[in-house]
C-alpha positions in Angstrom: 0.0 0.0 0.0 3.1 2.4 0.5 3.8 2.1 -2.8 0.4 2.6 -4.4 0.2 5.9 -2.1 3.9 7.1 -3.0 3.1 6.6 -6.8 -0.5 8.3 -6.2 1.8 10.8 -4.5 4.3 11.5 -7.5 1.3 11.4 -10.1 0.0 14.0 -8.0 3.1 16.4 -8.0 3.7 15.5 -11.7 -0.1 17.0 -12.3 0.7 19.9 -10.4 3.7 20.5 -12.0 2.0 19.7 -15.5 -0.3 22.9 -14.8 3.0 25.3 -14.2 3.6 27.0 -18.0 7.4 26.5 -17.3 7.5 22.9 -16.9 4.2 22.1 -19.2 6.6 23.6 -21.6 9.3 21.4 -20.9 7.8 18.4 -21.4 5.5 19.0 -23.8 6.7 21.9 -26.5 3.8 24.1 -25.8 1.6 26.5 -23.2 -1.0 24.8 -21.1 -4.9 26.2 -21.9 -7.0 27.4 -18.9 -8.8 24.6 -18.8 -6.4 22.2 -19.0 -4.7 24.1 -16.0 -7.6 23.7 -13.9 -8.2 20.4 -14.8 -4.6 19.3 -13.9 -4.9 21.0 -10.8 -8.2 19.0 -9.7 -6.7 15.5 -10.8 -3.8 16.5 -8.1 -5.9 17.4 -5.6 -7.8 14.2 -5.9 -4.9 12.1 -6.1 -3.2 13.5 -3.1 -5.8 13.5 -1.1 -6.9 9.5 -2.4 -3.3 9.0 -0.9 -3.7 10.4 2.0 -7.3 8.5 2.6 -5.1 5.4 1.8 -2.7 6.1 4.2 -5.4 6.5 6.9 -6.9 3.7 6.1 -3.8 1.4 5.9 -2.3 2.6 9.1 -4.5 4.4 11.3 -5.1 8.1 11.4 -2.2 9.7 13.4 0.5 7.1 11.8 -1.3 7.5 8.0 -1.1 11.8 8.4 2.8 11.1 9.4 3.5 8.7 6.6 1.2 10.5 3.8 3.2 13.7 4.7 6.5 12.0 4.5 5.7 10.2 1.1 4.7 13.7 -0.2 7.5 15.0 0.5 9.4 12.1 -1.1 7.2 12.5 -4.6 8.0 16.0 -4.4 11.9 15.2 -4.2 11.9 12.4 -6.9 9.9 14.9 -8.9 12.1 18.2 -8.6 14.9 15.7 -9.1 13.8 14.3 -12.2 13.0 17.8 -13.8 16.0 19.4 -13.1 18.1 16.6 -14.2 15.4 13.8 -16.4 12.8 16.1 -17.9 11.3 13.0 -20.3 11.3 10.8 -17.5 8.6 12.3 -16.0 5.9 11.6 -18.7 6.6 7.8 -17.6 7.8 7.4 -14.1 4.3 8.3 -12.3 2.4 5.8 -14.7 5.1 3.2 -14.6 4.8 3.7 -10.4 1.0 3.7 -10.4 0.8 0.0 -12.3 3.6 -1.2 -10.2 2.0 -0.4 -6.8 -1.4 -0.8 -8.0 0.0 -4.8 -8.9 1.7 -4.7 -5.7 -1.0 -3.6 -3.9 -3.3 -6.1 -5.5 -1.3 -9.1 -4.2 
């Protein structure tokens, strides 16, 4: 389950990142519309906050806040990280993490 909520983390962060002009531009060779914007937005709101219910769930409420916060802060390391120094990587590390922990998660 830490893995499903740390890849529900990262796709988070890369949505939120997605809806920044500088980084929408990076990735994909053009300007975000306003609607795409908010809509990228939303989707990381929701997925943050579906990792943070899973944490909760998982672990218990006190222990799930600690570690949701902590795997944030993780995806938003591993994120940073691979846009400074992997732009392209980005497109496919959050999916490629979602099917893994979803799998693992699963078994």
């Amino acid at each position: 389950m830490m893995l499903l909520a740390l890849a529900l983390n990262l796709f988070g962060m890369g949505s939120l990142s997605m809806a920044m002009k500088r980084h929408h531009r990076q990735l994909w060779k053009g300007e975000p519309g306003r609607v795409r914007v908010v809509v990228l937005r939303l989707a990381a709101v929701l997925v943050i906050l579906l990792a943070l219910a899973l944490c909760v769930v998982t672990t218990g409420a006190e222990q799930g806040v600690l570690l949701w916060l902590c795997l944030l802060m993780l995806a938003a390391l591993v994120q940073g990280l691979l846009l400074a120094f992997r732009p392209h990587l980005v497109r496919y590390a959050a999916a490629l993490l979602l099917l893994l922990g979803t799998g693992v998660a699963l078994l």
